[in-house]
N, C-alpha and C positions, 0 to 999 in steps of 0.2 A: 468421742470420735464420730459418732452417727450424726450429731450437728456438723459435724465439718466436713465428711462425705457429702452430704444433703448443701451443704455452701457448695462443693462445688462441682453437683450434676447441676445444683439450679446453672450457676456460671455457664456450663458446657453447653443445656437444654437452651440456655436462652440464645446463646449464639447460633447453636444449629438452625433454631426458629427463625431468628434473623438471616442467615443464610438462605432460607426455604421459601421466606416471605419478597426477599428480592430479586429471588428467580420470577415469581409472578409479577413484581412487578415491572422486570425484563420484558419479560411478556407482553403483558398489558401496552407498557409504552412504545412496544416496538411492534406494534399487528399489525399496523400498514404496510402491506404488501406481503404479510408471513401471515395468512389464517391459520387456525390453529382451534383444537378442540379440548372442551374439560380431560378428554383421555391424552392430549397431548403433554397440556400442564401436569397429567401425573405420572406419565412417564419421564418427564424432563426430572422431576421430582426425585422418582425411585434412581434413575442414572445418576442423575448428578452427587446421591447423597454420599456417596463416599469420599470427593474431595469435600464437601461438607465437613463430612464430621473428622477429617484430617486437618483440615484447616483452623476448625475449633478445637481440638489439640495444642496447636501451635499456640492459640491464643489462651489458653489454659493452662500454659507450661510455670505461667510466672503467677497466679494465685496459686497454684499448686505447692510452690517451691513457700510463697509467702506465710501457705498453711504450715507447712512443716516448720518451717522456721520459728512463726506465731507458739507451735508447741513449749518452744524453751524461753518464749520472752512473753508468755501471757501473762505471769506475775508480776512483769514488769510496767505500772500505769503509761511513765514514758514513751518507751520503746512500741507499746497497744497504740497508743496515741501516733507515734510516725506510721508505724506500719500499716492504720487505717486512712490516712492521707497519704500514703505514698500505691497502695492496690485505687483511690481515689482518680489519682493520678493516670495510674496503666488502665483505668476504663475509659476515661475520658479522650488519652490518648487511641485505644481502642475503637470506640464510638467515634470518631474525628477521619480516623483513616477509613473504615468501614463505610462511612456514610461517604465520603472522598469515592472510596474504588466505587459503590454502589452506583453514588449519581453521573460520574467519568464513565462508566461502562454502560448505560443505557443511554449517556445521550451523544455520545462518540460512534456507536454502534448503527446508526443511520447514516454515518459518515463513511467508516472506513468497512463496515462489514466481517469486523471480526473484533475476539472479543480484548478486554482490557491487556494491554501486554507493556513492557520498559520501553517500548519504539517511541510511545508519546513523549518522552523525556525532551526525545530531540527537537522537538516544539517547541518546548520551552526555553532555547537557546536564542529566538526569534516569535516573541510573544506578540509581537505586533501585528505578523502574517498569521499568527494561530489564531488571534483573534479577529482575525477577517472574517472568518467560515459564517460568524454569527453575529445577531444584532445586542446593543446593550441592553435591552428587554429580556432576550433570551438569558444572558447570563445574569442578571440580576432574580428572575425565576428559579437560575439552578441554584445559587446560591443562598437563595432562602430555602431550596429543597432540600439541599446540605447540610444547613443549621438544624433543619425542624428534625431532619432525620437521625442528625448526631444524637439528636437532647433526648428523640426518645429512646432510641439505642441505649444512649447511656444511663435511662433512667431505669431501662430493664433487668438491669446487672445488680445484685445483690446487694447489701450492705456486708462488709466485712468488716468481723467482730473473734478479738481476744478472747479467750476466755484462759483459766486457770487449768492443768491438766497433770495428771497424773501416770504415771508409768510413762514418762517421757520417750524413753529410750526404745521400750518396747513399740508405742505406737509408733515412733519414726522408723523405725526397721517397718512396719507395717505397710507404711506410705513408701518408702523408699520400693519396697514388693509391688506397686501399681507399676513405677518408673517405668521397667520394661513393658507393658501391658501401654502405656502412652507413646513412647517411643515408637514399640512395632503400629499402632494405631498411626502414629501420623506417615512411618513407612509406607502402610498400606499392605502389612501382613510378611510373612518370613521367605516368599519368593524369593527370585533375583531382580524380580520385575518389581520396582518403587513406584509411587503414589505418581502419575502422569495426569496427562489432559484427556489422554487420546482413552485412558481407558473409561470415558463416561460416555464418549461417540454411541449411538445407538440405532439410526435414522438415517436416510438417505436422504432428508430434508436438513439441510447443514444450518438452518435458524433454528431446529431441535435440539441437535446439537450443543449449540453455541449458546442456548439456554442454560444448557444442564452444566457447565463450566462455572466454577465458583470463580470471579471475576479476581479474587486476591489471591486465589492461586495459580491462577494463568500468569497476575504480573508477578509476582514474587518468583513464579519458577521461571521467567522469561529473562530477569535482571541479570543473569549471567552472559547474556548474548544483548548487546544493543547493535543500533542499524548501524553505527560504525564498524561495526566487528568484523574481522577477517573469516569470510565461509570457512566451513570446514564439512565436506561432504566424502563420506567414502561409504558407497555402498556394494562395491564389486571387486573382484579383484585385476589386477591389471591388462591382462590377456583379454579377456572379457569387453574390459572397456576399451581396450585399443579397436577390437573388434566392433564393438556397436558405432564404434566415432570414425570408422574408417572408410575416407571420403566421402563426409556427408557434408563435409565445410570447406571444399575445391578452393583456395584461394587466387588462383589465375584466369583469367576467362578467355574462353576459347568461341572466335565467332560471336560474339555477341549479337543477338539479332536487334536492328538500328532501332531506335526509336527517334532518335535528335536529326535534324539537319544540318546539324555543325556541331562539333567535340569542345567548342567553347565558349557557349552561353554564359550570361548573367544568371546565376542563380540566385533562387528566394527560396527559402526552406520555411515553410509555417506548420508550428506543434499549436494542434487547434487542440485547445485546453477540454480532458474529456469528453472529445465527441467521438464516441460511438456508434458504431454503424446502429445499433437501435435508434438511432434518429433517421437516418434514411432510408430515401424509399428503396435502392436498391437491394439492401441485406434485409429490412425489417418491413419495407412496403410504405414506410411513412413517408407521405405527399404533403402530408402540411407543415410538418415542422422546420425541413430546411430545402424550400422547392429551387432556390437559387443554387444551392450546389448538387442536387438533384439535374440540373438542366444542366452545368458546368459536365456532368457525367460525361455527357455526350461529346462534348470539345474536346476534350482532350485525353493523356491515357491512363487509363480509368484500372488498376489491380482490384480487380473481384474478389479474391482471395486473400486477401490480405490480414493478416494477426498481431494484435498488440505483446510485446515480450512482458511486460508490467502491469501494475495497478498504481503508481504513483509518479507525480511528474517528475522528481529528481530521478528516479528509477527512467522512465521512458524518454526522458532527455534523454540522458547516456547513453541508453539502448540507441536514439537514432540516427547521435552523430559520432559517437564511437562503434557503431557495428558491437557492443558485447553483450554478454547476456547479462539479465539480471536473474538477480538472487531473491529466496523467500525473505527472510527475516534479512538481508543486509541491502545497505545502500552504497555503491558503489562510490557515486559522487560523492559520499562524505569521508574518503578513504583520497583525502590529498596526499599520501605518500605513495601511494598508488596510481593514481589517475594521471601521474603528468608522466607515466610511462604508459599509456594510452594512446593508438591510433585517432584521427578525430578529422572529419571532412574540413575543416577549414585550415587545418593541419595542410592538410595532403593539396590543398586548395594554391597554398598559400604558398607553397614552391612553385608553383604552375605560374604567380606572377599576382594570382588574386588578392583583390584589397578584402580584406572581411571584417564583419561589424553583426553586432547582435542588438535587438531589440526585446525589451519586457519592458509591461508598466508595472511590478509588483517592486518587493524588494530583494533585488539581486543577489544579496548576501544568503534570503533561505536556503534552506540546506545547501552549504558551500556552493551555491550555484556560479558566483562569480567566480572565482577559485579554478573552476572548473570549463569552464568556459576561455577562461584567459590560457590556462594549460592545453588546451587543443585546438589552439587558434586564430580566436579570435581575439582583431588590434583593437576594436572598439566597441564600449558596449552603452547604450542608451536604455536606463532606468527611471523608476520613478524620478527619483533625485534630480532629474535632467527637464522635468515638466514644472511649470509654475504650480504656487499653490492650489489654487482652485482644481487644477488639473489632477494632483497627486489624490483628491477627496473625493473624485466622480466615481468610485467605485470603491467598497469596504477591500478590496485587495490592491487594490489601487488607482491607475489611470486605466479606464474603458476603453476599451477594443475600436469606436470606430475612432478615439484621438489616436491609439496607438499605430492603426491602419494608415492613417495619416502620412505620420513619421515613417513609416515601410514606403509609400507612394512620393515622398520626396526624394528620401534615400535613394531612391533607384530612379529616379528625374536627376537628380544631382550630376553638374558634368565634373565627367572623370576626363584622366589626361586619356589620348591616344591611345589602343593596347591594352588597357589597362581593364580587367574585367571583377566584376564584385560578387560577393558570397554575402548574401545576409541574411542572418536570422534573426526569426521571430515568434515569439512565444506570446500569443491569446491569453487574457486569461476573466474574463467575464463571465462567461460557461464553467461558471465554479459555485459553491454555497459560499454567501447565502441568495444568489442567483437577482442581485440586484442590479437590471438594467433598465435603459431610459426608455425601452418600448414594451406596449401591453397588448399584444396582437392574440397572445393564446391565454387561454383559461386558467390553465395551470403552469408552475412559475417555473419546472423544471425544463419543459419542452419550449417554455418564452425563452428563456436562455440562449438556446440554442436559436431559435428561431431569429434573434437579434443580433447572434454570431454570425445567422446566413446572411441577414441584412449586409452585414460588415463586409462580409466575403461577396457579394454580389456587387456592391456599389466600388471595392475595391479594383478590382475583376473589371469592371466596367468601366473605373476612370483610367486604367493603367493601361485598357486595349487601345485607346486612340494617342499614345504617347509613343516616339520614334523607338526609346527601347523597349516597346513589347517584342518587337521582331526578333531582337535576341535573346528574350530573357525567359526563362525558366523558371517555374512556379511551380513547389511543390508541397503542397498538402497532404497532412497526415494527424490525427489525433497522435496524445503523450499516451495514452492508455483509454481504456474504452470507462463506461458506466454503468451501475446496479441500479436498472429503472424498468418498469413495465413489466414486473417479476422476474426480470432476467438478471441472475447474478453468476459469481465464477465459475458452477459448477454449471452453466446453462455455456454451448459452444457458440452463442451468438454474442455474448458478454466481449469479448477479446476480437472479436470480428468488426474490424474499423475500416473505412476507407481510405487509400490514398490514391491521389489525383496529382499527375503531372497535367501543368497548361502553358500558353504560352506560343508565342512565333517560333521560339525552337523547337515547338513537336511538330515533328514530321508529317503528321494526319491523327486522328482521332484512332484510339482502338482502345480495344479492352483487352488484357492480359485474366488470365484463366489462375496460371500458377500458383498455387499454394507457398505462401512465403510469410516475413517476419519482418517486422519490425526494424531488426538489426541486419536485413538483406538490401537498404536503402543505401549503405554507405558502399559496397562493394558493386550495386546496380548503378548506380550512376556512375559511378569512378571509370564502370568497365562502357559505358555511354561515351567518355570522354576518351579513352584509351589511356586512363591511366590506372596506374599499379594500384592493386589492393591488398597486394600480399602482406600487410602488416595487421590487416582487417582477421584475426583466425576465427570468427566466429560471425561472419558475416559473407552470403552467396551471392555470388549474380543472376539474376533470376531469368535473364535472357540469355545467357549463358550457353552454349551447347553440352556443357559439363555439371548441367546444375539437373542430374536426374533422378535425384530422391525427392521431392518436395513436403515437406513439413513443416509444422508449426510447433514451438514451445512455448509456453507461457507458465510463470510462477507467479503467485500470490500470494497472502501470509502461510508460510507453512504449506504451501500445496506447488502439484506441478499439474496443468492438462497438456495435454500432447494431440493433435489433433495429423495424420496422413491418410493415405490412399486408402485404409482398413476403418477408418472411423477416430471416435472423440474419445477419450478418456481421462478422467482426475484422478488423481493419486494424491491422502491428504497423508501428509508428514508425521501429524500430531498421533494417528493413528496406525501409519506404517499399512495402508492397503486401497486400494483400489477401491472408490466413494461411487465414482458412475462411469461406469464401463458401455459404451454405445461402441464400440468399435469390434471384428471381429480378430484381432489377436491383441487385446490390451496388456497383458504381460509384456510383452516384445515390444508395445508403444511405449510402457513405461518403463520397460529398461533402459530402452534409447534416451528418456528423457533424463532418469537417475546419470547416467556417460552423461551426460550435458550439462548436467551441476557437476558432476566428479570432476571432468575436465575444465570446468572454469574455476570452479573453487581452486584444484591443484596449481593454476596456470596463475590464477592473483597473487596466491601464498606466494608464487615464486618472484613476482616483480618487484623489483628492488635493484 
């Protein structure tokens, strides 16, 4: 029996180690932009080891059962014979996924900023766009980093061996005596409280954190909930949340103070693909990376305060032409049972008389984006599909910003009959990974991105002013969601701080707007610009409004909410259930209000149908 205890701590020990040695090299490949000290790496260590050695449990469960089993067929040469090619088998399988979660979770992790979880699935339903982010060098690198890591993984795992044994009955009852001792092990001990993420949190440096996360426990525990999934948030109880929600989301607007010189411009909506006020100069001071819409500031009306509701474009689409909120872990857009009982500006456009058309050069279909698009709206839409070949290959995600700018500057030359007034939009999307554009102005490739996004956006700007429709048309810019660059990430209040910029013959004069507002406060501000109704908008304000006098901000991210008003900034992360950074001076009460803001949308989805 002491040989087969000794099979299998080595089995346990070896995987803990494996586990122990991937958090460093989590580490390692992830310290640009997260410094990080030898007393870091050991705290990440000491916290994280409990889903560690819960996790190798899990993986322990099936030599476990193969040893007891082995008791009554060691005699048997046969039966010795499958049973050591079939534990062959569960390592290899072991080692295969292991080295999968390992290499998936440190080189994703420069991407989306949190750690391995089931949301990746949905990528895989559109492999084409997932493999935009990166070049074929890149993944030929992981994939041999895969292999080498599988093989030695798997070579670290025992040999499993039959032997003859004695007092059969007795030593199974023996082993059967650990059962419960593995069991509450992978529980995580006899509380009510089970084995979670949040309880390895230790640090108000959330790359700490997110180290100390065994990366096949975050996805395994995540696979119950994918981004399709119907929220489900209740943290208060009803009174309460009536109370914190009541009238902070006015949907009639009262006086709106003008900004337009006439209630029925041409409009152009552009979701400038992750730019983030950290690129300019007005939120973050940067003068070099986009000076052309830096200068635009000044023309026209310029929201100072302005907030991203998301961290992903099919998330901050939605957010900005349906007015709703978005969710931590869910995507709203992928919920087509849902979404075509959605308000949607080209909706509410398009009774008014408006012709509307959308523009992308990716592919339309990611995350049900066409689907969704066609449901709130819009008659026409121009994708990749719609460019010649040469055209669809000028960018790994697809056709580049200044062809697709292009296509926006004819669309709006194009003669329409009489009367007849146009909505179109357009989605950027160059200023993405792996930040492949055709100019080389700045040093480093992330800030060229953008840099060549201004380009686009100035020479745009600038061919569209001397054409007869500028005088009517309306031009409005906003990022889909901001970016983790220049050490700034979700839990920093400048991360979700983006700008948006109306321009155009329809503004009335140049001005700056002060108001703290959102993302989802676009589709009810201009509605209430034109005098039309927004009351189908319930989570979306007029920010000119007479009636719009709480101003705030929400924003969710994986698992987290920050709430940013008049008292200051706060995070509140999910995984952990408390308050991550508090800069505000009554954070409770911000994050109440923000917790009523998922209750109420969560409750309000579940109900459409």
């Amino acid at each position: 029996m002491k040989g087969r205890i000794a099979y299998l701590l080595r089995v346990f020990g070896w995987t803990v180690l494996v586990f122990l040695l991937a958090k460093c090299a989590f580490m390692l490949f992830n310290r640009e932009g997260h410094p990080f000290t030898v007393a870091d790496v050991w705290a990440v260590i000491t916290h994280g080891i409990s889903l560690d050695l819960s996790t190798s449990l899990y993986i322990l469960t099936v030599p476990f059962l193969a040893t007891v089993v082995g008791l009554w067929l060691g005699n048997i040469p046969k039966a010795a014979t499958l049973m050591r090619w079939l534990m062959r088998v569960w390592f290899v399988i072991v080692a295969v996924a292991l080295s999968l979660a390992f290499v998936a979770d440190t080189s994703l992790y420069p991407f989306w900023g949190f750690k391995l979880e089931s949301s990746c699935l949905q990528y895989l339903e559109t492999p084409t766009e997932a493999m935009a982010s990166v070049s074929a060098g890149y993944m030929v690198v992981r994939f041999i980093a895969w292999a080498l890591v599988a093989y030695l993984i798997y070579r670290g795992y025992p040999t499993f061996h039959l032997r003859p044994a004695s007092k059969k009955l007795l030593r199974t009852l023996g082993y059967l005596l650990l059962l419960p001792v593995i069991i509450i092990g992978i529980r995580g001990g006899l509380s009510e409280s089970t084995t979670n993420i949040g309880q390895v949190y230790f640090s108000q440096n959330q790359f700490l954190n997110h180290s100390a996360v065994n990366p096949v426990f975050s996805f395994l525990s995540s696979l119950e909930k994918t981004a399709s999934d119907i929220p489900d948030y209740h943290f208060m109880e009803e009174n309460e949340r009536a109370d914190l929600m009541r009238d902070i989301y006015p949907t009639v607007s009262e006086q709106p103070d003008s900004l337009l010189r006439t209630s029925r411009p041409d409009v152009v909506i552009i979701l400038l693909e992750s730019c983030g006020g950290i690129f300019t100069e007005d939120i973050a001071g940067r003068k070099d990376i986009m000076p052309r819409f830096n200068k635009l500031v000044d023309e026209g009306v310029y929201f100072a305060n302005f907030y991203a509701n998301s961290y992903r474009t099919d998330r901050g689409t939605l957010c900005t032409w349906s007015g709703y909120p978005s969710f931590p872990r869910s995507s709203v857009m992928k919920m087509a049972a849902k979404t075509r009982f959605l308000p949607g500006i080209a909706k509410s456009l398009a009774a008014e008389g408006y012709q509307t058309s959308y523009i992308y050069g990716g592919d339309i279909n990611f995350t049900n984006m066409r689907s969704y698009l066609v449901t709130i709206g819009f008659d026409s839409i121009c994708w990749m599909k719609n460019y010649t070949r040469d055209e669809q290959h000028t960018a790994k995600w697809g056709v580049r910003d200044d062809i697709t700018f292009a296509t926006l500057y004819d669309q709006i030359v194009r003669p329409s009959s009489p009367g007849i007034h146009r909505l179109i939009g357009y989605s950027t999307l160059s200023s993405h990974e792996p930040w492949d554009v055709p100019t080389h102005r700045l040093s480093e490739e992330i800030p060229n991105a953008f840099n060549y996004l201004d380009e686009c956006i100035g020479n745009f700007i600038d061919k569209v002013k001397q054409t007869p429709q500028w005088d009517n048309l309306l031009v409005v810019m906003l990022p889909d969601h901001g970016y983790s660059y220049f050490g700034v990430d979700e839990t920093h209040e400048m991360h979700d701080h983006v700008p948006m910029l109306w321009l155009g013959g329809a503004i009335k004069e140049p001005r700056r707007v002060e108001q703290l507002c959102n993302q989802t406060d676009l589709p009810a501000t201009l509605l209430g610009q034109m005098g039309i109704s927004h009351a189908d908008y319930l989570f979306s304000r007029d920010v000119m409004s007479r009636n719009y006098t709480y101003p705030f901000a929400v924003h969710t991210y994986n698992n987290g909410i920050t709430m940013i008003d008049s008292t200051g900034f706060a995070v509140y992360d999910l995984n952990v259930n408390r308050v991550i950074v508090d800069k505000s001076t009554d954070a409770e009460r911000l994050i109440r209000r923000g917790k009523a803001i998922l209750q109420t949308a969560s409750e309000h989805i579940r109900q459409l149908k």
